[in-house]
C-alpha positions in Angstrom: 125.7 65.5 119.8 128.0 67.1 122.4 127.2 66.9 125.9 127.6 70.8 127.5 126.5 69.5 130.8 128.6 70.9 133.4 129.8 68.5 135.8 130.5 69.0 139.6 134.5 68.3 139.0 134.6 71.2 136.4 132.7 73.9 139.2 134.9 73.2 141.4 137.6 73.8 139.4 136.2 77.0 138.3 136.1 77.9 141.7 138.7 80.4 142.9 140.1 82.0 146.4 138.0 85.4 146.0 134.8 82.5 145.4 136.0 81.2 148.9 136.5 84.4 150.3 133.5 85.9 149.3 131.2 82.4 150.2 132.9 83.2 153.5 132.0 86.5 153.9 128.4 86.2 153.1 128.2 83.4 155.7 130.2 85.6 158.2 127.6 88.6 157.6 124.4 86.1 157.8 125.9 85.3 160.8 126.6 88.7 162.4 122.7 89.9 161.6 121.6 86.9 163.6 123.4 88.1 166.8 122.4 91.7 165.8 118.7 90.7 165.7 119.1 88.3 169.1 121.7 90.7 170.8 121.1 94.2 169.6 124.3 94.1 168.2 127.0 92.2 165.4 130.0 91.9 168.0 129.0 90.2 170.8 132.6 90.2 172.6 131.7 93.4 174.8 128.1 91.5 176.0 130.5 88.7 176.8 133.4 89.9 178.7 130.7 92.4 180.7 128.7 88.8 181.5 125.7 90.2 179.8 125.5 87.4 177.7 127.4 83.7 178.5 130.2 82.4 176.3 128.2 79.9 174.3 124.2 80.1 173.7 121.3 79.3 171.4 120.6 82.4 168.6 117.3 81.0 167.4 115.8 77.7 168.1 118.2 75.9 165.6 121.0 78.3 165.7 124.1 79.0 168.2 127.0 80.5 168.8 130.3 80.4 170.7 131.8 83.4 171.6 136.3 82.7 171.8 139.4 85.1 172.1 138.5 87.9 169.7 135.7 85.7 167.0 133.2 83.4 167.5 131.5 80.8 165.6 127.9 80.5 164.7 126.4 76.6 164.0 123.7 77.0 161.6 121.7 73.8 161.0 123.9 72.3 158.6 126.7 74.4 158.8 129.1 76.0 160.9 131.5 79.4 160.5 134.3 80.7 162.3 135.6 84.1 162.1 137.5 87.3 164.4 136.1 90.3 164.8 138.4 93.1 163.0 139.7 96.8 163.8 136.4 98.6 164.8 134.2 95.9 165.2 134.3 95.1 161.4 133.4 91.3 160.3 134.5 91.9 156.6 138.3 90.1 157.9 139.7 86.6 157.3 142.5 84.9 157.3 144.4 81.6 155.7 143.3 79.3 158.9 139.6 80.0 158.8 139.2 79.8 154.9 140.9 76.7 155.0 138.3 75.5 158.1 135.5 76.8 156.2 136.5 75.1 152.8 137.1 71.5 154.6 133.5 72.2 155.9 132.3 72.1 152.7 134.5 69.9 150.9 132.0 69.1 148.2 131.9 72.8 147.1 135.2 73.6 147.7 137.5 70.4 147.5 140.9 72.1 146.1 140.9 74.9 149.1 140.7 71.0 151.5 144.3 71.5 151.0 146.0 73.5 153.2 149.1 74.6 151.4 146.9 75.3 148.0 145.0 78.0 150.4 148.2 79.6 151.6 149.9 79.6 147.9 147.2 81.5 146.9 146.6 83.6 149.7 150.1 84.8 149.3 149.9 85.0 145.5 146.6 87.3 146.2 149.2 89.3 148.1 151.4 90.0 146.1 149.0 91.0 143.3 147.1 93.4 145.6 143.8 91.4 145.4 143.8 91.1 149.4 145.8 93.2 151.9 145.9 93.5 155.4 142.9 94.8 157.8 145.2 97.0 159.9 148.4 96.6 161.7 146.9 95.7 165.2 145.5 92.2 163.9 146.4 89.0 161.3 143.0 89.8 159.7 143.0 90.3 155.7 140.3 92.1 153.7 139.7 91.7 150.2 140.7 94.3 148.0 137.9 95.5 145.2 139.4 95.9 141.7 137.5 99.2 141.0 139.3 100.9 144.2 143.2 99.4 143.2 142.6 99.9 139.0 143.6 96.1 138.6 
């Protein structure tokens, strides 16, 4: 009798950038609608720089966040994530430094991305094929790129 088991070795190997990207984003957006909820809104920056709001704080009781340059990073419980705030306040950015940070995070899940130049070979490969592009020309942020809006 064959055993179809899958084991944790072979999802992680099934595991891709645009899993990683996306893992990220969710995170980034679970994030966001924390602050929105504590801070009336999902970029805190401008609450921040007005001294509204100080640079680090709690979010809920288990929850905080840290506010730094243009991003900030919200520790969940078990968890942290790191990301910039885009072009017109958009949280849907990333780039190969906090995928990489976010992936060593969670090396379990995503062990191959623990690598640093595997993340920026296939960043760059994603690139080149279109599957990400940049945000805009006024930041480093990149934004992935759905397939139904390129035709790939």
């Amino acid at each position: 009798m064959t055993d179809w088991s899958i084991t944790e070795e072979d999802e992680q190997k099934d595991k891709s950038l645009e899993d990683l990207i996306n893992d990220f984003l969710s995170k980034v957006d679970s994030a966001t609608s924390l602050l929105e909820k504590r801070f009336g809104t999902r970029n805190t920056l401008r609450l921040w720089r007005s001294n509204q709001i100080q640079r680090c704080g709690d979010i809920t009781d288990n929850t905080q966040y840290e506010l730094h340059g243009v991003g900030c990073i919200v520790h969940f419980p078990s968890e942290s994530v790191d990301f910039d705030y885009g072009s017109d306040n958009r949280i849907d950015g990333f780039d190969i430094w906090r995928l990489y940070i976010y992936a060593s995070d969670r090396p379990s899940e995503y062990k191959k991305y623990c690598d640093k130049e595997t993340v920026e070979k296939e960043f760059q490969e994603y690139v080149v094929s279109g599957r990400i592009e940049k945000m805009s020309t006024s930041d480093n942020l990149y934004i992935l790129v759905k397939p139904e809006l390129t035709g790939k």
